[in-house]
C-alpha positions in Angstrom: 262.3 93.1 -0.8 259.5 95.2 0.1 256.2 94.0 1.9 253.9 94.9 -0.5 255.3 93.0 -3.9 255.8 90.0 -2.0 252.3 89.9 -1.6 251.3 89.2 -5.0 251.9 85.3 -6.8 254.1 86.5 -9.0 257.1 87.8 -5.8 256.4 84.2 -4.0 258.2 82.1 -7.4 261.4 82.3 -8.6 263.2 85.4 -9.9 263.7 83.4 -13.3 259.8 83.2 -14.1 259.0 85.6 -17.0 257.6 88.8 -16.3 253.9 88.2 -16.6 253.7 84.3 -17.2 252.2 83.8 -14.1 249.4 85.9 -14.9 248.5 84.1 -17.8 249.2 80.8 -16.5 246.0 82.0 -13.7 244.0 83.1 -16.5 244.9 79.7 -18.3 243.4 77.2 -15.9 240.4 79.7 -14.5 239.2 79.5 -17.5 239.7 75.6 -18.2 238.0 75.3 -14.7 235.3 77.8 -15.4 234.3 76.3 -18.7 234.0 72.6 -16.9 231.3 74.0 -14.2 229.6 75.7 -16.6 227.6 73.1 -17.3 227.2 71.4 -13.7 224.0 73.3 -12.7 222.9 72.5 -16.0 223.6 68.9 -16.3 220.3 67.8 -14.4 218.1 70.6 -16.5 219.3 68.1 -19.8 217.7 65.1 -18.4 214.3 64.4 -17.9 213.2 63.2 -14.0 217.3 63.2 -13.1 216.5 61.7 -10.0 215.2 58.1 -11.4 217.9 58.8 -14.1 221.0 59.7 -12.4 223.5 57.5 -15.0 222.5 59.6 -18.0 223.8 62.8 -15.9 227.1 61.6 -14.2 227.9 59.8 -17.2 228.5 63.3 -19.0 231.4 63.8 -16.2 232.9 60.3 -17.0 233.0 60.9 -21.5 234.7 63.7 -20.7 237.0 62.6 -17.8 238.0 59.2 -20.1 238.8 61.5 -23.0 241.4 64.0 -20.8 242.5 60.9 -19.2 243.7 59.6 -22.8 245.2 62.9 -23.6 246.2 64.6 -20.8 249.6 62.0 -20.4 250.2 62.8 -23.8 250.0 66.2 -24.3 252.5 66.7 -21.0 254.8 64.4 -22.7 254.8 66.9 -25.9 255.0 69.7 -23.3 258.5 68.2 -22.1 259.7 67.9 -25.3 258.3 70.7 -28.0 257.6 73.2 -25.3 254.3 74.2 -22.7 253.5 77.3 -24.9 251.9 75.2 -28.0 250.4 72.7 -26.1 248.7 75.5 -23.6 247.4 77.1 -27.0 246.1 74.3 -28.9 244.3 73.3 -25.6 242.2 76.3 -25.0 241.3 76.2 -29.0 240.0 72.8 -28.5 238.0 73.9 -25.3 236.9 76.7 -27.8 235.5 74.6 -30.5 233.5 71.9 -27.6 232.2 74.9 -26.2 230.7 76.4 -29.7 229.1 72.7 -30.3 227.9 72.8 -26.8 225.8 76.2 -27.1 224.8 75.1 -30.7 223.5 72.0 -29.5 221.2 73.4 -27.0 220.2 75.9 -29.2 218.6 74.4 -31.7 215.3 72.4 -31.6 215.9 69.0 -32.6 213.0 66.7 -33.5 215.0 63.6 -32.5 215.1 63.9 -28.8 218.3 62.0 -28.6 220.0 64.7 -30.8 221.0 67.0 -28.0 222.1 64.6 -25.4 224.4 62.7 -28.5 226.0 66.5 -29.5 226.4 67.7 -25.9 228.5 64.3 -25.3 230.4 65.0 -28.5 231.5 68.7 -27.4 232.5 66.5 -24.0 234.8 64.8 -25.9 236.6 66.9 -28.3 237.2 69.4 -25.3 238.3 66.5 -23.2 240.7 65.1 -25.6 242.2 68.6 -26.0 242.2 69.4 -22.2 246.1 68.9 -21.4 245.8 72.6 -19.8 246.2 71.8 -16.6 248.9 69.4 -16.1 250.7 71.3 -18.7 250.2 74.5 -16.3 251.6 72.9 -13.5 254.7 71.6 -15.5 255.1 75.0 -16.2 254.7 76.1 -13.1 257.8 74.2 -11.7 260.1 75.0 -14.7 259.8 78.7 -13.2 260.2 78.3 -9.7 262.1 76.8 -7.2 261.5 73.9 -4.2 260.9 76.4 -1.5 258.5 78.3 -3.0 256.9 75.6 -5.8 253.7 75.2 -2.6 252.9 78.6 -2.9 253.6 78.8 -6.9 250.6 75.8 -7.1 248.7 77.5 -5.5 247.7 79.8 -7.6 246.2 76.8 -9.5 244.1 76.5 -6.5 243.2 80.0 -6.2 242.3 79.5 -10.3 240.3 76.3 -9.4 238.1 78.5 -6.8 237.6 81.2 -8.9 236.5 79.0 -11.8 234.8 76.8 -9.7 232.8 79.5 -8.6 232.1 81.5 -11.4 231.6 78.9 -13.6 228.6 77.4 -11.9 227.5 80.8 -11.3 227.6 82.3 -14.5 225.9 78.7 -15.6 223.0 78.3 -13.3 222.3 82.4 -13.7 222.7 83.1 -17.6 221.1 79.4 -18.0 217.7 81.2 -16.4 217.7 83.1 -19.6 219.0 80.6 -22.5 220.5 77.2 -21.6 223.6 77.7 -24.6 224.3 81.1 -23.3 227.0 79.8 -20.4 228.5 77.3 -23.8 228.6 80.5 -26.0 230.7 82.8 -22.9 233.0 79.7 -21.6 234.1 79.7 -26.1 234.8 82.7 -26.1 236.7 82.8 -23.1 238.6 79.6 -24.4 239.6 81.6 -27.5 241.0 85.5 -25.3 243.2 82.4 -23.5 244.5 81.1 -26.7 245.2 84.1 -28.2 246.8 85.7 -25.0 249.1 82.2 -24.8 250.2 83.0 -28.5 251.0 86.4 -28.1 252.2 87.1 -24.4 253.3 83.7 -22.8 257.1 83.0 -22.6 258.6 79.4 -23.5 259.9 78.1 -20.3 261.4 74.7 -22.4 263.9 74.5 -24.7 262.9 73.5 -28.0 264.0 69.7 -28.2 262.9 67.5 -31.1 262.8 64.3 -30.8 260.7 61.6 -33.2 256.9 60.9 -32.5 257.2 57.5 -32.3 259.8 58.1 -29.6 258.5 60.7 -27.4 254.8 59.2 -27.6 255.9 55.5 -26.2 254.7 54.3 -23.3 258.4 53.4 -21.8 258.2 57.2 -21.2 256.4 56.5 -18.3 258.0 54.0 -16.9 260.6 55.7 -14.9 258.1 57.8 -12.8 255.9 54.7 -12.5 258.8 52.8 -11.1 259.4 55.7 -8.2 257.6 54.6 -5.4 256.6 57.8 -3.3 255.4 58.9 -6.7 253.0 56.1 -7.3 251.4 56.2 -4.2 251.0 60.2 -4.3 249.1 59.9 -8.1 247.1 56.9 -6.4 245.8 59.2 -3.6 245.4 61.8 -5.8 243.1 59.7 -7.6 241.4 58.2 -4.6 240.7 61.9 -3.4 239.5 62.9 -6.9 237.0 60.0 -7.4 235.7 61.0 -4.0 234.8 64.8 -4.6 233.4 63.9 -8.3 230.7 61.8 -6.5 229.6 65.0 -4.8 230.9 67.1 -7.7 228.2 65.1 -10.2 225.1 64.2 -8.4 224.7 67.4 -6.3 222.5 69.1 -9.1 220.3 66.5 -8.9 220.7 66.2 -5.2 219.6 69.9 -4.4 216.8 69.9 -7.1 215.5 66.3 -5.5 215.4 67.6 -1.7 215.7 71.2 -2.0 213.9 71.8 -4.8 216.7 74.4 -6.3 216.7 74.9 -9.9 219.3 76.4 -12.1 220.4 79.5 -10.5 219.8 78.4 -6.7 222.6 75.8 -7.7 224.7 78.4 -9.3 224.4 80.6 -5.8 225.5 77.7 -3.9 228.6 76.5 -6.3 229.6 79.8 -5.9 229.3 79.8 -2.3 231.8 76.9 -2.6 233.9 78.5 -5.2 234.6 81.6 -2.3 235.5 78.7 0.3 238.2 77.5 -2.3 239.5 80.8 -3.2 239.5 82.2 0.8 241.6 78.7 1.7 243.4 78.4 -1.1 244.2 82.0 -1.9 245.1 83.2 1.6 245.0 80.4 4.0 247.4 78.1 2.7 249.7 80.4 1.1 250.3 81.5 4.7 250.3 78.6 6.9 252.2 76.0 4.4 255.6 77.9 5.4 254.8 76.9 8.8 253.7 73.4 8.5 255.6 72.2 5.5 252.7 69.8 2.6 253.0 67.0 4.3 250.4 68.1 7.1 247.9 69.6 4.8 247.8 66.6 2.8 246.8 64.7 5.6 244.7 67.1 6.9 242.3 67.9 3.2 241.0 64.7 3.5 240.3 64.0 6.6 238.0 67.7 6.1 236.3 66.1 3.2 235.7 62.7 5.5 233.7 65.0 7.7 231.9 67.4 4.7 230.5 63.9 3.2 229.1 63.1 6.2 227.4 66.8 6.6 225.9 66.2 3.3 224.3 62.9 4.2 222.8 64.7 7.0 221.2 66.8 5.0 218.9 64.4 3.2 217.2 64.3 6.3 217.2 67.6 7.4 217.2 69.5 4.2 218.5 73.0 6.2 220.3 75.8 4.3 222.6 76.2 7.1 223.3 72.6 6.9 224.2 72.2 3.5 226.7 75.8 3.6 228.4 74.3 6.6 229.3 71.0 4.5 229.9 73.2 1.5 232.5 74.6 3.1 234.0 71.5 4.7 234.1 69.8 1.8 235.6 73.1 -0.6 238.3 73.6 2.6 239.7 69.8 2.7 240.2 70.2 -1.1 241.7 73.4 -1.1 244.6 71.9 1.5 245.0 69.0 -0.8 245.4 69.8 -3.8 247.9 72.5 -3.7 250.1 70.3 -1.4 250.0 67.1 -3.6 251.1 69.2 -6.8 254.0 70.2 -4.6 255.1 66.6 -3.1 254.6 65.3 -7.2 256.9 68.4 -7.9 259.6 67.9 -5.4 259.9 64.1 -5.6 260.2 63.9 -9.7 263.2 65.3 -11.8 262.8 68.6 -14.1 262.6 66.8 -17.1 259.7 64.4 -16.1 257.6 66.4 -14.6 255.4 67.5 -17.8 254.8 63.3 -17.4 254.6 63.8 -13.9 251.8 65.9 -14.1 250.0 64.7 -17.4 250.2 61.6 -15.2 248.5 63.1 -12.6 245.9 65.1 -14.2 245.5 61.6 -16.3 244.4 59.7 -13.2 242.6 62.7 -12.0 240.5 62.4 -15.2 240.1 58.5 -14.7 238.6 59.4 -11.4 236.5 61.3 -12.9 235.2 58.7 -15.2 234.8 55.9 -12.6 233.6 58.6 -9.6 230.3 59.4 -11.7 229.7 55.5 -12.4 229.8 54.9 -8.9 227.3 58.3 -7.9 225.3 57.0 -10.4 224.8 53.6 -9.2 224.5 54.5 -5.5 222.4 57.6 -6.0 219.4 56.4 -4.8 220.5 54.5 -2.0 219.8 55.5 1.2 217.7 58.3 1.0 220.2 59.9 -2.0 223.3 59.9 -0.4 225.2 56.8 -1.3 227.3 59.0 -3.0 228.3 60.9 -0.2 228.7 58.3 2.4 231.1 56.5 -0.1 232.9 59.3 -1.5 233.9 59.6 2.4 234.9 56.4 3.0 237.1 56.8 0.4 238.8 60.3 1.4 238.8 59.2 4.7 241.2 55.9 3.6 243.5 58.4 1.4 244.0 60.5 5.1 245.3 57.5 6.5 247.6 56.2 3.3 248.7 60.1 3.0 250.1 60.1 6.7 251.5 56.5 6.7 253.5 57.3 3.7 254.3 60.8 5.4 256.1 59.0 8.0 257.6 56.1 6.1 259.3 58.9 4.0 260.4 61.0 6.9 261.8 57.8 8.5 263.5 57.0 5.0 264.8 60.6 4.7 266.2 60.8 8.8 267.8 57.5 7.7 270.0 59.1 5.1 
C-alpha cells in the first residue's frame, strides 16, 4: 500500500467498507453536529436578561437531550435489525422538518411573547426524537471495519464533531447578525442533501432481518449489554464526561455575553476557535498517536485535560482575558477530542457485532440524558460564585471519570493478563 491512500479515512478501515460509505457516514454526523450548534450562540439572544434567567436557556439543551435519549436506544435497536441505511435517512428528515419550524418560528412576529420560545422547544423535540444519527453512525462504523483499526475508523466521528462543532456555531453566531432563522433555514436544508445522499449513495452494511415490533422494541434487548460489566461502567463514564462538557457547552453564551460582553458572532468566532482544536486533535493527533498508546491511555488522559480546562474557565470570571479564555478553549476541546474517539472504540471492542447498534443507541442514549441533567445543573449553579458553578462542577466531575477510567483500565488489564 502506498503512503499517500493510507492517509485518507477511508485506507485506515477495513477493505470490506463500501466504496464511498465512509464519506457519507462524515457528511452524516457533521451535519447532525452542525445543526445542534447552530443555535448555541443564539440560545442566550432568545431570552431576555439570560444571566438572571439562565434555566429558560439550558433548559432548551435538556427538551432536546430527553427526547434523543428516548429515541436514540430505539432507533439503534431498528438499526440492528432492519438495517442503518433507513434509520440514517429518516433521521436527517426529521432534523430537516425541526430545523424548518425552528427558522419559521423566529421568523415570524408573534404577539404572544411565549409563542416563539413554545415553537423553538417544539422543533427541539421533533429533531431530538428523530436524532438516532449518531449512534446509528457508529454502529455502522464497526460493521465495516475491523478491531485494529475501529480507533481510527471513530474517529472520523470526531473529526465530524470538530467540524460541525465549529461551523455550526460559526455559521450561527455570523448569519444570526443578519436574521436570527437564517442559521435554522441552512442547518434544514443541509438535513435534507444528507437524506437524500443516504437514500441514493449509502450502502446497507446489515442484512435485512425481520423480526416483529413488539419483539425487537422490548426492553429485555438491553439486558444483555447491561449485564456486561466493563460495558456498564464505560456508558456510565461516558455519561459522567458528557454531563460535564454540556455544563460548559450550555451556559457559555451567556457566560461570554455576561463578562465579556460578546454577542452573537464574537461567540460564533470563539466556538469556532474550539471547533479547529477538535478537528486538529481529533483529525491528526489522535489518529497518529492511538497506534502507539493503545485507548486505554487517552481515555484517561481526555478528562483529566478537561479537569484542568474547567478550572481555566473559572479563572476567567476574574480575569476576563482573551488569551485566558483561548487557552481553556482549547484544554477543554483537546480532553474531549482524546475521549470520545477512544470510548467509541473500548464500547466497540468489548460488545459483540450484533449488539452494538444497542451498544451505541445505548450510549448516545445516556449521552443525551446527560445532556438533559448537565443543563439543570448549569442552570442552577450559574450564578454561584461569580458565574462559574458550572465550571468548577462540570470539573469535579471529569476529574472523578479520570480516576474511574484508569481504575477500570487496570482492573481489566489485570483481568485480561489473568487469562
Amino acid at each position: 500500500m502506498t503512503s499517500n491512500p493510507a492517509e485518507t479515512p477511508e485506507a485506515e478501515v477495513s477493505a470490506d467498507a463500501p466504496k464511498g460509505a465512509l464519506g457519507i457516514i462524515f457528511l452524516i454526523v457533521l451535519i447532525d453536529l452542525m445543526g445542534f450548534g447552530i443555535i448555541i450562540p443564539l440560545l442566550p439572544f432568545y431570552i431576555h436578561d439570560p444571566e438572571y434567567n439562565p434555566m429558560k436557556v439550558t433548559l432548551l439543551f435538556s427538551v432536546y437531550s430527553i427526547c434523543q435519549f428516548i429515541g436514540a436506544p430505539i432507533l439503534g435497536a431498528i438499526s440492528d435489525r432492519k438495517g442503518r441505511k433507513p434509520v440514517l435517512a429518516f433521521s436527517q428528515l426529521g432534523s430537516a422538518v425541526g430545523y424548518v419550524l425552528l427558522g419559521l418560528a423566529t421568523q415570524v412576529h408573534w404577539q404572544w411573547g411565549g409563542m416563539l420560545l413554545f415553537l423553538v422547544y417544539l422543533s427541539r423535540i421533533i429533531d431530538g426524537f428523530t436524532g438516532g444519527n449518531i449512534s446509528t453512525a457508529q454502529a455502522y462504523i464497526s460493521d465495516v471495519t475491523t478491531p485494529q483499526n475501529r480507533s481510527r475508523a471513530m474517529a472520523l466521528i470526531g473529526i465530524a464533531f470538530g467540524v460541525g462543532f465549529s461551523a455550526g456555531p460559526f455559521l450561527g453566531g455570523v448569519l444570526g447578525q443578519y436574521s436570527i432563522s437564517l442559521p435554522a433555514y441552512v442547518a434544514g436544508a443541509f438535513s435534507l442533501l444528507a437524506a437524500i445522499l443516504t437514500f441514493i449513495r449509502l450502502p446497507e452494511s446489515r442484512t435485512h432481518n425481520p423480526v416483529d415490533v413488539e419483539v425487537w422494541l422490548h426492553p429485555s434487548q438491553f439486558a444483555p449489554v447491561l449485564r456486561k460489566p466493563i460495558l456498564l461502567q464505560l456508558l456510565m463514564m461516558s455519561f459522567i464526561t458528557m454531563a460535564a462538557f454540556v455544563m460548559m457547552e450550555s451556559t457559555i453564551g451567556i457566560f461570554l455575553k455576561g463578562h465579556y460582553h460578546y454577542g452573537q458572532r464574537q461567540v460564533g468566532w470563539f466556538f469556532g476557535f474550539v471547533g479547529v482544536v477538535i478537528l486538529i486533535v481529533q483529525g491528526g493527533i489522535i489518529r497518529r498517536i492511538v497506534k502507539t498508546v493503545g485507548d486505554w491511555p487517552l481515555a484517561v488522559l481526555g478528562p483529566a485535560l478537561v479537569t484542568v480546562g474547567m478550572g481555566v474557565y473559572a479563572v476567567t470570571a476574574h480575569w476576563p482575558l482573551l488569551w485566558i479564555l483561548l487557552v481553556a478553549g482549547a484544554i477543554n476541546a483537546a480532553g474531549r477530542s482524546c475521549q470520545q474517539p477512544t470510548l467509541s472504540a473500548l464500547l466497540a471492542r468489548f460488545s459483540s457485532r450484533d449488539e452494538q447498534g444497542i451498544v451505541f443507541g445505548l450510549s448516545n442514549g445516556l449521552s443525551s440524558l446527560a445532556r438533559v441533567f448537565g443543563p439543570i445543573v448549569a442552570g442552577l449553579t450559574y450564578r454561584y460564585l461569580n458565574n462559574t458553578g458550572p465550571f468548577l462542577t462540570a470539573g469535579l466531575l471529569s476529574g472523578a471519570g479520570a480516576i474511574w477510567t484508569a481504575v477500570l483500565w487496570r482492573n481489566t488489564a489485570s483481568a485480561e493478563a489473568r487469562g
